[in-house]
N, C-alpha and C positions, 0 to 999 in steps of 0.2 A: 785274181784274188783267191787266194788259200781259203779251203772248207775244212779244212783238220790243222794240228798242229803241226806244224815241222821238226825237223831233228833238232833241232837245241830248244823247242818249245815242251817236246816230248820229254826230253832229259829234266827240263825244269819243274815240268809236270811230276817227273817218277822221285826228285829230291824229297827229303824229310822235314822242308822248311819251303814253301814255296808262296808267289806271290800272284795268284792270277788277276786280272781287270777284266772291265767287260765296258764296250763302248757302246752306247745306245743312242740312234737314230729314229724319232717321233717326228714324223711327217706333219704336223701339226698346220692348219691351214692360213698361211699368209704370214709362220714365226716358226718352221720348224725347231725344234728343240735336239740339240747336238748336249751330251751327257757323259760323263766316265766315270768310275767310282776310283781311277784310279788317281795319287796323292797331287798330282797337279794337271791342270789344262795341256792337250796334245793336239797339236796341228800338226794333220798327213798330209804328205807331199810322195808323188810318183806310186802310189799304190796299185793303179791302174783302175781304181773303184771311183766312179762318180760321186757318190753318194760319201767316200772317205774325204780325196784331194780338195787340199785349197780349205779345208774347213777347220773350225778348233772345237775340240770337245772340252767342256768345261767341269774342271774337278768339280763334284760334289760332295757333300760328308756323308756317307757311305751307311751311317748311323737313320738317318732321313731318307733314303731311297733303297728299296731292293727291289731283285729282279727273282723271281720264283725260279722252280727246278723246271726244266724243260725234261718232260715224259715222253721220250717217241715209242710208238708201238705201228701195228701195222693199218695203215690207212692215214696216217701222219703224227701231228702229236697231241696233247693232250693241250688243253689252255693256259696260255702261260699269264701268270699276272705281275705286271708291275706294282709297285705301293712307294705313295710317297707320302712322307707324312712331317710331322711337325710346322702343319699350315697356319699355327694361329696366327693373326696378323697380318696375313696377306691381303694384299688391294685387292678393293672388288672386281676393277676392271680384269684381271686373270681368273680370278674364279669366277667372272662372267663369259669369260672367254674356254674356259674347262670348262665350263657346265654348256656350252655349246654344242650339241651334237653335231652340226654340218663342221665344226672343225676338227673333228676325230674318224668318225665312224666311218668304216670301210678305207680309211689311209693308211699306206706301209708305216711299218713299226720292222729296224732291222738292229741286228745284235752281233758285236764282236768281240774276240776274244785274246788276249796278251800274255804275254808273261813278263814279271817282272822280276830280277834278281831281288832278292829280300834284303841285301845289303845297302849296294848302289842306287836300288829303285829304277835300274834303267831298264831298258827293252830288253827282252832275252827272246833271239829267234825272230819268226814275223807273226805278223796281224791274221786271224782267220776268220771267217764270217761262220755262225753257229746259227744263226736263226732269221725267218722272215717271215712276217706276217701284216695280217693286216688289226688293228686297232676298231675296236667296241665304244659303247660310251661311256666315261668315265665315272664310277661311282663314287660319290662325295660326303664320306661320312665323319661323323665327330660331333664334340661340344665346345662351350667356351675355354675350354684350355687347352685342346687339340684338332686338328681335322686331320683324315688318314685320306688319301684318294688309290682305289683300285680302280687299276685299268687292262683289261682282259684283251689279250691278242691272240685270235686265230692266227695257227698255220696256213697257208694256200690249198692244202690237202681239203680239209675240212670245206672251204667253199664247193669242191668239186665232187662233196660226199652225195651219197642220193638220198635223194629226197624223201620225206614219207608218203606223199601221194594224200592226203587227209586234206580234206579240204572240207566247207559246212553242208556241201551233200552227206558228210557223213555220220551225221549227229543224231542219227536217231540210231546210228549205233551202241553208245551212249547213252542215251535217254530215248529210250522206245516211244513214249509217248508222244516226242517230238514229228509234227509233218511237215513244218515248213521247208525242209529240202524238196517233197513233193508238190508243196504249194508253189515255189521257188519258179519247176521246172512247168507247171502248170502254166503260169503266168507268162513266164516265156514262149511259150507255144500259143500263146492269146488264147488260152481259155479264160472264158470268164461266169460270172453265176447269172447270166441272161437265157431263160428256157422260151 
């Protein structure tokens, strides 16, 4: 599987009229969720990608779902957010099922990228993978005439960031007058107020 574009994706890319898609794969637990914004449903075949072959990504209206800018800098990238929106209406059983944390949180979320001639609408070039992460929980916002849902994906970078080492021994860093970190380690050690 291609990580950049190829020569006639590139050429399509540098045109003055161009058509890019983007295919989205939500790991989604027990219903993954297969996505494209591009103008019809695409079933891959021989990609060499597991996660492509044998599957159909389903057109979406493009108006109702985006995908944020992907920001890399050094140490990986920045958070990307998904949004989809124009939920009014929707059964409760899925937004019972999105509002479920063990069906998101910490699952891949994978992103690819096309081109399409702006004429024909067909493929130009191949398929490239541009992003993978893993999936947050989803936040569920709006009123009775709209719901928006944002959903934030870490890069893999980001899991292997270090750590700040803060843990609640450190809270009287903070708030000076705080002892229970010493009381904490006190107690731990089987001190107790018996003289």
């Amino acid at each position: 599987m291609d990580t950049r574009p190829d020569t006639a994706a590139q050429a399509a890319l540098a045109a003055d009229v161009r058509r890019p898609v983007t295919f989205a794969w939500l790991d989604l637990k027990g219903e993954p969720i297969r996505v494209t914004n591009a103008p019809y449903s695409v079933t891959f075949a021989g990609t060499g990608d597991e996660d492509l072959d044998g599957f159909t990504f389903t057109a979406v209206d493009p108006r109702v779902v985006s995908v944020g800018p992907i920001k890399a800098k050094e140490g990986g990238t920045d958070t990307l957010t998904l949004q989809l929106s124009g939920l009014a209406g929707v059964d409760d059983e899925l937004m019972t099922q999105i509002g479920d944390r063990t069906n998101w949180a910490g699952r891949d979320c994978r992103l690819w990228r096309a081109m399409l001639d702006p004429q024909s609408m067909t493929r130009i070039g191949s398929l490239w993978a541009y992003y993978t992460g893993y999936m947050s929980v989803p936040k569920i916002t709006g009123d009775r005439q709209g719901q928006v849902i944002n959903l934030s994906v870490e890069s893999y970078l980001a899991f292997f960031g270090q750590a700040s080492n803060r843990t609640y021994l450190d809270q009287q860093s903070y708030d000076p007058g705080d002892t229970s970190a010493a009381l904490a380690i006190a107690i731990a050690n089987g001190a107790s107020r018996k003289r």
